[in-house]
VMD Tcl script that builds the backbone (N, CA, C; Angstrom):
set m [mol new atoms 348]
animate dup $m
set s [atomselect $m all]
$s set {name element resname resid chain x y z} {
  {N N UNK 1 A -5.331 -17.649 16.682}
  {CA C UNK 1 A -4.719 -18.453 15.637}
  {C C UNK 1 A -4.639 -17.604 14.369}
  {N N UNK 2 A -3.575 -17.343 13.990}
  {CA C UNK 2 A -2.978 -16.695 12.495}
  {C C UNK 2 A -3.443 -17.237 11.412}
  {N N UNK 3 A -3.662 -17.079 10.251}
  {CA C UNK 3 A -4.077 -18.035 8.957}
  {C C UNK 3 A -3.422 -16.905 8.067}
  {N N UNK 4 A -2.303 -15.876 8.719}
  {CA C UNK 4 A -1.636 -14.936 7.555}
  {C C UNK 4 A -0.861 -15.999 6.767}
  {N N UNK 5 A -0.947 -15.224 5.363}
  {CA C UNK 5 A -0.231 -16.060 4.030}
  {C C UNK 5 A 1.154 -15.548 4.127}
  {N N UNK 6 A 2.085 -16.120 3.993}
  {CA C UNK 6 A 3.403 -15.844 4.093}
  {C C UNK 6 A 3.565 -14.814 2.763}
  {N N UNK 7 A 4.380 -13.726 2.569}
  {CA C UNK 7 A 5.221 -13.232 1.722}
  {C C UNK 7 A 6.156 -14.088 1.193}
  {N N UNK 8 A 5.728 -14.100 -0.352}
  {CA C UNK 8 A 6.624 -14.570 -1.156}
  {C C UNK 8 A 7.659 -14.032 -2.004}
  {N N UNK 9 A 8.445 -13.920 -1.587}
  {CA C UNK 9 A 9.624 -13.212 -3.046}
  {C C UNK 9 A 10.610 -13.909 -3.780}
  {N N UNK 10 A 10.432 -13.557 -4.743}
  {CA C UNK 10 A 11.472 -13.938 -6.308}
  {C C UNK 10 A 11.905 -12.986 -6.644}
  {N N UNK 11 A 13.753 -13.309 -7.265}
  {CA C UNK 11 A 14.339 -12.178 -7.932}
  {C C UNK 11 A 14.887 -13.010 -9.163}
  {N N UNK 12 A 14.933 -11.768 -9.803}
  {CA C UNK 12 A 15.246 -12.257 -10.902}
  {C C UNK 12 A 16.009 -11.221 -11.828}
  {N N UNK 13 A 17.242 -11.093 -12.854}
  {CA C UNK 13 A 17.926 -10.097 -13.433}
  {C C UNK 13 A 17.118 -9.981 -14.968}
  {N N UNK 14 A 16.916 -8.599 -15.190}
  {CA C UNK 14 A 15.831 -8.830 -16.623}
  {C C UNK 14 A 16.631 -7.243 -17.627}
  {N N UNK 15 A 17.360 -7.453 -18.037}
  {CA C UNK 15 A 17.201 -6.058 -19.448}
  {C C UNK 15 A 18.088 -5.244 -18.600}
  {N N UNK 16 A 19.418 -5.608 -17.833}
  {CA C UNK 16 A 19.956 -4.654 -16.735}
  {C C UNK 16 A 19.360 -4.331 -15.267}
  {N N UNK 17 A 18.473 -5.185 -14.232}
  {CA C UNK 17 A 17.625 -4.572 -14.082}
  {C C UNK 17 A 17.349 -5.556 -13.386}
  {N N UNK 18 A 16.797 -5.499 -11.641}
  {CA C UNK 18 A 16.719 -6.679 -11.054}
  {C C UNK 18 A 15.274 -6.128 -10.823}
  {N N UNK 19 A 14.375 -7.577 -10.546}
  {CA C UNK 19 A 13.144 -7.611 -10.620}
  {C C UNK 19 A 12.956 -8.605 -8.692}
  {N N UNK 20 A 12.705 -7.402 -7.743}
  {CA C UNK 20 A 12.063 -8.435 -6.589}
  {C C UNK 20 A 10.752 -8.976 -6.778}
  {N N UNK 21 A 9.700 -9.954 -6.835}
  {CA C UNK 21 A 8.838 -9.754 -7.070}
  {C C UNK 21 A 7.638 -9.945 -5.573}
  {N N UNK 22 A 7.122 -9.330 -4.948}
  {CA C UNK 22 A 5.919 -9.993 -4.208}
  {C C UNK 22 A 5.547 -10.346 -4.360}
  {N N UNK 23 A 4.395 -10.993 -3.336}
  {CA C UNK 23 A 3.169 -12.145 -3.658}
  {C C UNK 23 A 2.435 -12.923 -2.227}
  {N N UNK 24 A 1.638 -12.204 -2.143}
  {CA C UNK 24 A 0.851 -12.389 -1.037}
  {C C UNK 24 A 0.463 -11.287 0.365}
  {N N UNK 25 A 0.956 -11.192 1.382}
  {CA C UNK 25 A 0.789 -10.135 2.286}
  {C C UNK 25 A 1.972 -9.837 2.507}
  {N N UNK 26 A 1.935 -8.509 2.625}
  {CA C UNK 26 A 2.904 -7.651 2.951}
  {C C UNK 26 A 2.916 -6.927 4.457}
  {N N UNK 27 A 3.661 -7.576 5.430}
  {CA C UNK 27 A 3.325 -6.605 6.769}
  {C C UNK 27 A 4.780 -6.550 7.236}
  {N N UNK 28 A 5.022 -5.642 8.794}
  {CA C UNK 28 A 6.044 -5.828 9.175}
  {C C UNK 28 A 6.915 -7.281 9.540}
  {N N UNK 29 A 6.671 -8.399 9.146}
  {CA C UNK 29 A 7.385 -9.670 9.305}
  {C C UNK 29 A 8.120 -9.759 8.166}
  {N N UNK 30 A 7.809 -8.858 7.367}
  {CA C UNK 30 A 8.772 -9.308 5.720}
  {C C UNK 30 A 9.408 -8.163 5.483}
  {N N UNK 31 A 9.906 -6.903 6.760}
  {CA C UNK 31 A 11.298 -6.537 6.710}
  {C C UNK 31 A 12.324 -6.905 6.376}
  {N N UNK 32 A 12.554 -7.937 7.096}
  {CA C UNK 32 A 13.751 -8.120 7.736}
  {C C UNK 32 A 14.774 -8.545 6.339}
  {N N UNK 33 A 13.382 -9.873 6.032}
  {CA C UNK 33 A 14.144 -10.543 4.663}
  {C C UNK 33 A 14.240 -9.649 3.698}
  {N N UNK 34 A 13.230 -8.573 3.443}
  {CA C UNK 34 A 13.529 -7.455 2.346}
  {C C UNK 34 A 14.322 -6.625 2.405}
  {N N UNK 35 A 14.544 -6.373 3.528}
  {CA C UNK 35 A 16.355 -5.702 3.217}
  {C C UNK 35 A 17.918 -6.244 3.123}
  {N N UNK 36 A 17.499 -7.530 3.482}
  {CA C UNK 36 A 18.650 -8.569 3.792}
  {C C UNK 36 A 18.551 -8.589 2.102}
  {N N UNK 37 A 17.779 -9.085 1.262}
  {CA C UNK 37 A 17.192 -9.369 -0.324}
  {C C UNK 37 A 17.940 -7.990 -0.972}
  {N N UNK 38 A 16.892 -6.992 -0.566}
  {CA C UNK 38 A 17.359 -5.552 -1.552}
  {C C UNK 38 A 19.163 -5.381 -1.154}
  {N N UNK 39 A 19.660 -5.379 -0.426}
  {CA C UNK 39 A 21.421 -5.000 0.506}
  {C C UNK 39 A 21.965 -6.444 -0.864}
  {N N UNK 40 A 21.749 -7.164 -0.601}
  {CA C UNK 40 A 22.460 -8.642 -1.203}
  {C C UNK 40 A 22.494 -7.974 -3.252}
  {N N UNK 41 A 21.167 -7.576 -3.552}
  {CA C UNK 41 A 20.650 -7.446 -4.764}
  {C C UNK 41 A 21.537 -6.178 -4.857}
  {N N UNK 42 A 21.598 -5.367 -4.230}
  {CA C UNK 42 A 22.082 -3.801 -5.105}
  {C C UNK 42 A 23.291 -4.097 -5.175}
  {N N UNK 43 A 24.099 -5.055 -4.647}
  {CA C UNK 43 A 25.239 -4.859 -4.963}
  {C C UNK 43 A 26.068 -4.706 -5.840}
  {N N UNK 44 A 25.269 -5.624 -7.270}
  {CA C UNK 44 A 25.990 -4.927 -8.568}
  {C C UNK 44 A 25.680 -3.732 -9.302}
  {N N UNK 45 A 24.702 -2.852 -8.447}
  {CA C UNK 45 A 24.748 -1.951 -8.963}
  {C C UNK 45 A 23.742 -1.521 -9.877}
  {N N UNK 46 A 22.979 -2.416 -10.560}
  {CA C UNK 46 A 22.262 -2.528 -11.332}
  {C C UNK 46 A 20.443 -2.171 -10.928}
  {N N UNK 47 A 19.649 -0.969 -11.140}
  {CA C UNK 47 A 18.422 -0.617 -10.907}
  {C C UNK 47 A 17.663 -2.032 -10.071}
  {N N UNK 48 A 17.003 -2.010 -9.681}
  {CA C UNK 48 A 15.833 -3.046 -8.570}
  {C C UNK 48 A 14.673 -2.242 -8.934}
  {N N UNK 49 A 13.689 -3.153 -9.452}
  {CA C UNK 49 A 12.154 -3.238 -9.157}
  {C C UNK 49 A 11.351 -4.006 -8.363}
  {N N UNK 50 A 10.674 -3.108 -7.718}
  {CA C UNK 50 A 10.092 -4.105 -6.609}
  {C C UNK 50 A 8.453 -4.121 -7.117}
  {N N UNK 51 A 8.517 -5.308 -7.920}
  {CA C UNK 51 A 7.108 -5.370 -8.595}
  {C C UNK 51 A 6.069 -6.528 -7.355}
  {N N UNK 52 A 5.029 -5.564 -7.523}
  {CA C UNK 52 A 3.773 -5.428 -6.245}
  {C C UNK 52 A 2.642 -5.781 -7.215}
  {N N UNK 53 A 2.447 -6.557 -8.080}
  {CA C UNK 53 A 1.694 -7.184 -8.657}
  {C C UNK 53 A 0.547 -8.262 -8.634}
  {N N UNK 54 A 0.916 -9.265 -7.432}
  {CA C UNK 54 A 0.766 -9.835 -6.611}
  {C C UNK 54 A 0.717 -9.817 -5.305}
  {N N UNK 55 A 0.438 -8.542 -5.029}
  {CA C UNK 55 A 0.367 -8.817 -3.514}
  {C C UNK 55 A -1.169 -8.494 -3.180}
  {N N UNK 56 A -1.954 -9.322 -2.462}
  {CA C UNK 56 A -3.437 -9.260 -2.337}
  {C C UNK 56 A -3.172 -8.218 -0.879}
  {N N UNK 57 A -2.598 -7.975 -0.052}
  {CA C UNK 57 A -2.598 -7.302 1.099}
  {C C UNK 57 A -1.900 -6.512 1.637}
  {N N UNK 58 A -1.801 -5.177 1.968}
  {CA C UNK 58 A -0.486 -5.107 2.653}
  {C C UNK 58 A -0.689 -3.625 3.158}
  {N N UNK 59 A -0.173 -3.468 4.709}
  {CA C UNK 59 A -0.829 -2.286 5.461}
  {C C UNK 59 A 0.234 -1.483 5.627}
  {N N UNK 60 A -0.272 -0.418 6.694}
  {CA C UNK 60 A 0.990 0.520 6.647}
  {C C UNK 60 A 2.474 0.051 6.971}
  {N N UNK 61 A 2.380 -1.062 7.879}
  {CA C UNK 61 A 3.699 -1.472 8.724}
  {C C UNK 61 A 4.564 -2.402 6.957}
  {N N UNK 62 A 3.459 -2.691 6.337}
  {CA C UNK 62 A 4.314 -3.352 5.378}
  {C C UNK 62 A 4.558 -2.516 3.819}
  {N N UNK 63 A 4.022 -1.609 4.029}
  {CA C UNK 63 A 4.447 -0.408 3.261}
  {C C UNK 63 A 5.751 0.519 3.145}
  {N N UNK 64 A 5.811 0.152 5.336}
  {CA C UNK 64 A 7.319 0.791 5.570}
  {C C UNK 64 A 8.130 -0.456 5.623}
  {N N UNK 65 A 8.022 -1.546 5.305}
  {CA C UNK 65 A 8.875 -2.367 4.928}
  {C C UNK 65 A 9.836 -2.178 3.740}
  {N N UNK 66 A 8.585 -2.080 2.451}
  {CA C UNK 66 A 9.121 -1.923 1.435}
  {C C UNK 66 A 9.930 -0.625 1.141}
  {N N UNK 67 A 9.516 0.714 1.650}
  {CA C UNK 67 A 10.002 2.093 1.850}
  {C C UNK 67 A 11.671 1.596 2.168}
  {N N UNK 68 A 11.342 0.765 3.374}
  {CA C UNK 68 A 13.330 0.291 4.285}
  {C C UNK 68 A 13.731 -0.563 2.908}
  {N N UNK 69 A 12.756 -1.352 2.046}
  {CA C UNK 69 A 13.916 -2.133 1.650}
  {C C UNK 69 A 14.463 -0.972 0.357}
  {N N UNK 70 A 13.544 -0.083 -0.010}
  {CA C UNK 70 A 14.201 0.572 -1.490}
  {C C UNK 70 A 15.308 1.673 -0.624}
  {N N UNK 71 A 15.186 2.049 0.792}
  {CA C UNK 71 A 15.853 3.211 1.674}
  {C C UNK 71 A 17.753 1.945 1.315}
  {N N UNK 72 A 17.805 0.967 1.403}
  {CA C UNK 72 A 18.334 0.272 1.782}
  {C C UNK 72 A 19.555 0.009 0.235}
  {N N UNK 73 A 18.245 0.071 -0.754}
  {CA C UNK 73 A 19.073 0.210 -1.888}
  {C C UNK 73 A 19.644 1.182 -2.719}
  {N N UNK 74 A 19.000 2.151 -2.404}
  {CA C UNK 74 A 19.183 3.652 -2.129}
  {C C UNK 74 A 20.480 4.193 -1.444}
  {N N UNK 75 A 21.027 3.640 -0.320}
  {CA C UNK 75 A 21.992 4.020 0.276}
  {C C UNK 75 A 22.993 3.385 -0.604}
  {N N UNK 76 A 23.005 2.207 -1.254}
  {CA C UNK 76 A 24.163 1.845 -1.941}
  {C C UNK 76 A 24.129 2.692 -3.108}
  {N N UNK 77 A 23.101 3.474 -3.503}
  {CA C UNK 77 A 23.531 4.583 -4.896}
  {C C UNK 77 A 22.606 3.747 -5.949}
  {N N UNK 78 A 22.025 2.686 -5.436}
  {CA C UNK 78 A 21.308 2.549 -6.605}
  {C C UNK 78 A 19.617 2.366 -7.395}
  {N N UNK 79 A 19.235 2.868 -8.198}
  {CA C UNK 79 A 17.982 3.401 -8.495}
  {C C UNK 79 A 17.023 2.054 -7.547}
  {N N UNK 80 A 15.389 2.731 -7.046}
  {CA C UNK 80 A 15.001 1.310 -6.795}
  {C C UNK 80 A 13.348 2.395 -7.071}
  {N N UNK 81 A 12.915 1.604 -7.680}
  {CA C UNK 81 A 11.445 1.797 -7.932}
  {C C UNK 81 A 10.100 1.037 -7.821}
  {N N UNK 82 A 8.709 1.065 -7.696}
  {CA C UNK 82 A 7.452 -0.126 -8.005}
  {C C UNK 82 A 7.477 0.105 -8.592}
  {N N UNK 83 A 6.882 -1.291 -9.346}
  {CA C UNK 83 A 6.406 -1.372 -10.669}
  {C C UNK 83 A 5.184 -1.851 -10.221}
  {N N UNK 84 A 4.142 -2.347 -11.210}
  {CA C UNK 84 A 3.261 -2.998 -11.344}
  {C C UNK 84 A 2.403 -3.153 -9.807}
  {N N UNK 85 A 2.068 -2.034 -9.369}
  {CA C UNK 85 A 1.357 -2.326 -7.987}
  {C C UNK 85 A -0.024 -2.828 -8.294}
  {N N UNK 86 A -0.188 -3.482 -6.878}
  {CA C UNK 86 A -2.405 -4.305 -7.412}
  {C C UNK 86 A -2.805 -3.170 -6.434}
  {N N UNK 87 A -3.832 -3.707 -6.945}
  {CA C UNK 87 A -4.871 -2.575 -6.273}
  {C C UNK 87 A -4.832 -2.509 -4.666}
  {N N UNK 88 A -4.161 -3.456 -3.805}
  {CA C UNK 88 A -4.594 -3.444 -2.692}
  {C C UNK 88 A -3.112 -2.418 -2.142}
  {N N UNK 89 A -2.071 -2.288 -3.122}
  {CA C UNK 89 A -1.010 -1.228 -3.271}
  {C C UNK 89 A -1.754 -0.015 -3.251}
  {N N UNK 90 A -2.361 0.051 -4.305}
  {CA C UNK 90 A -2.641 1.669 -4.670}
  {C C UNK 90 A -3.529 2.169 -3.803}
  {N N UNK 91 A -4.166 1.350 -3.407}
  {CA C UNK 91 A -5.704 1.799 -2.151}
  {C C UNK 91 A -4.953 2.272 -1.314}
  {N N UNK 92 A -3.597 1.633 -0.596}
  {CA C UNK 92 A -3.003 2.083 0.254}
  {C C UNK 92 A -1.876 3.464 0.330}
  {N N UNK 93 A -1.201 3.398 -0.675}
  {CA C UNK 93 A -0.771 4.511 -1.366}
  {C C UNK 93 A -1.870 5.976 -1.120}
  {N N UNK 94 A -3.026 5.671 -1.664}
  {CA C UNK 94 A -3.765 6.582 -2.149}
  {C C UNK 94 A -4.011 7.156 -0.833}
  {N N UNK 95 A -4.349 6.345 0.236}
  {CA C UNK 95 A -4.994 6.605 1.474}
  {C C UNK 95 A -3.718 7.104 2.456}
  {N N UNK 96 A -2.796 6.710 2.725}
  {CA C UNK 96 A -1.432 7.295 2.907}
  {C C UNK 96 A -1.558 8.658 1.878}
  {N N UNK 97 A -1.310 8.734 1.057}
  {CA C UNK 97 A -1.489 10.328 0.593}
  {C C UNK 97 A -2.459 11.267 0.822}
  {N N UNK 98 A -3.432 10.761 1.064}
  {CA C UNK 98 A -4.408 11.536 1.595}
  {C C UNK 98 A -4.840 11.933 3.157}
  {N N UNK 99 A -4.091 11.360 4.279}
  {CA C UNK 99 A -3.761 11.307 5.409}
  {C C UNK 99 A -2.891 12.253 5.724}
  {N N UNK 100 A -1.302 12.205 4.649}
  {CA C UNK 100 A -0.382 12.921 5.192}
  {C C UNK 100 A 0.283 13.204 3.506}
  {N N UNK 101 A -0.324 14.501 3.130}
  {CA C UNK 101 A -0.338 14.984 1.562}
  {C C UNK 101 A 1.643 15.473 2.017}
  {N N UNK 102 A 1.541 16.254 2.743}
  {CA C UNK 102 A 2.680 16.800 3.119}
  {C C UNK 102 A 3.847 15.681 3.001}
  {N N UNK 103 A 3.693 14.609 3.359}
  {CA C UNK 103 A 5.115 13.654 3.550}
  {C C UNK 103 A 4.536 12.750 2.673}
  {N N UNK 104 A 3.606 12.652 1.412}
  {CA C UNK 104 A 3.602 11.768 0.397}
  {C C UNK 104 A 4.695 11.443 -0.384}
  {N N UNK 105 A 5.405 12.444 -0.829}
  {CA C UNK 105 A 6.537 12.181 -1.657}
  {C C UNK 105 A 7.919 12.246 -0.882}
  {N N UNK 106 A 8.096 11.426 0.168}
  {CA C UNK 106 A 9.222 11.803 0.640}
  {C C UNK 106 A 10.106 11.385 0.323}
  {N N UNK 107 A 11.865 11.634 0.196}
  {CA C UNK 107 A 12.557 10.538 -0.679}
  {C C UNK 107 A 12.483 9.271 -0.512}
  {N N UNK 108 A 12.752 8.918 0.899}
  {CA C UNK 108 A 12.383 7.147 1.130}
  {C C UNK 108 A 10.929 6.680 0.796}
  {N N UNK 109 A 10.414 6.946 -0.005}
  {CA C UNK 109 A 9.279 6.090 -0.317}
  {C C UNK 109 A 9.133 5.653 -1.844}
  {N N UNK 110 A 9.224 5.047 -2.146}
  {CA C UNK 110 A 9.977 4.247 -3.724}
  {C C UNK 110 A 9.085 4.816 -4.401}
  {N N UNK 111 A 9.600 5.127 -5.554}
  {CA C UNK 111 A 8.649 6.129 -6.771}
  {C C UNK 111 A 7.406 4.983 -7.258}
  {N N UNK 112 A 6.175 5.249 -7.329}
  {CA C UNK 112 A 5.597 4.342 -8.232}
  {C C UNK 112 A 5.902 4.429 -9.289}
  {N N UNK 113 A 6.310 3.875 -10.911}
  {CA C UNK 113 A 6.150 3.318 -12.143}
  {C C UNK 113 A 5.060 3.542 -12.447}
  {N N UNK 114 A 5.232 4.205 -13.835}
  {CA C UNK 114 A 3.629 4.505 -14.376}
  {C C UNK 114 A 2.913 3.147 -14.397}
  {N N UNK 115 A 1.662 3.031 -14.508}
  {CA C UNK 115 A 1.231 1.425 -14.714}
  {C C UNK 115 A 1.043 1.669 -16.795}
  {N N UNK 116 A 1.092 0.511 -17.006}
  {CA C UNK 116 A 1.167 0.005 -18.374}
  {C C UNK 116 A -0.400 -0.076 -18.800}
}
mol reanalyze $m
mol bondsrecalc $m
mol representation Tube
mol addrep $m
């Protein structure tokens, strides 16, 4: 029996500038909708942030989620970056970089945003 918390996302247009937001777990089940979301969103053209602020969880399979959805906005030409990652982001980040230093920065993997 599952008791996973669904992925939540909100978008929203802010200062030029679309804002996806997460919220909750992040795994491979919240592909599908995140690229269907990011493909729909880039279309005007306008930068996407995919602010990770809220997300209490999220493993490698939902790491390459988010990677497909910025790969996705990326192919239409337009900027896509994190913002605001939680800690259960950066743990993972960190540990992914330290696994495979060599393919840390690869282009498909969305730039982190300095944190504030």
């Amino acid at each position: 029996m599952s008791h996973r918390e669904p992925t939540l996302l909100t978008t929203i247009s802010y200062d030029g500038r679309w804002k996806l937001s997460l919220r909750g777990e992040v795994d491979a089940a919240a592909r599908r909708d995140l690229c269907q979301i990011a493909e729909m969103v880039s279309e005007d053209g306008d930068p996407i942030d995919f602010d990770l602020g809220a997300v209490r969880f999220v493993d490698k399979s939902g790491w390459a989620a988010i990677c497909a959805a910025a790969d996705v906005v990326r192919r239409a030409g337009v900027e896509a970056r994190v913002v605001n990652p939680s800690r259960a982001v950066r743990r993972l980040t960190d540990l992914l970089k330290a696994a495979h230093p060599s393919r840390a920065c690869q282009p498909e993997v969305p730039r982190l945003a300095p944190v504030a």
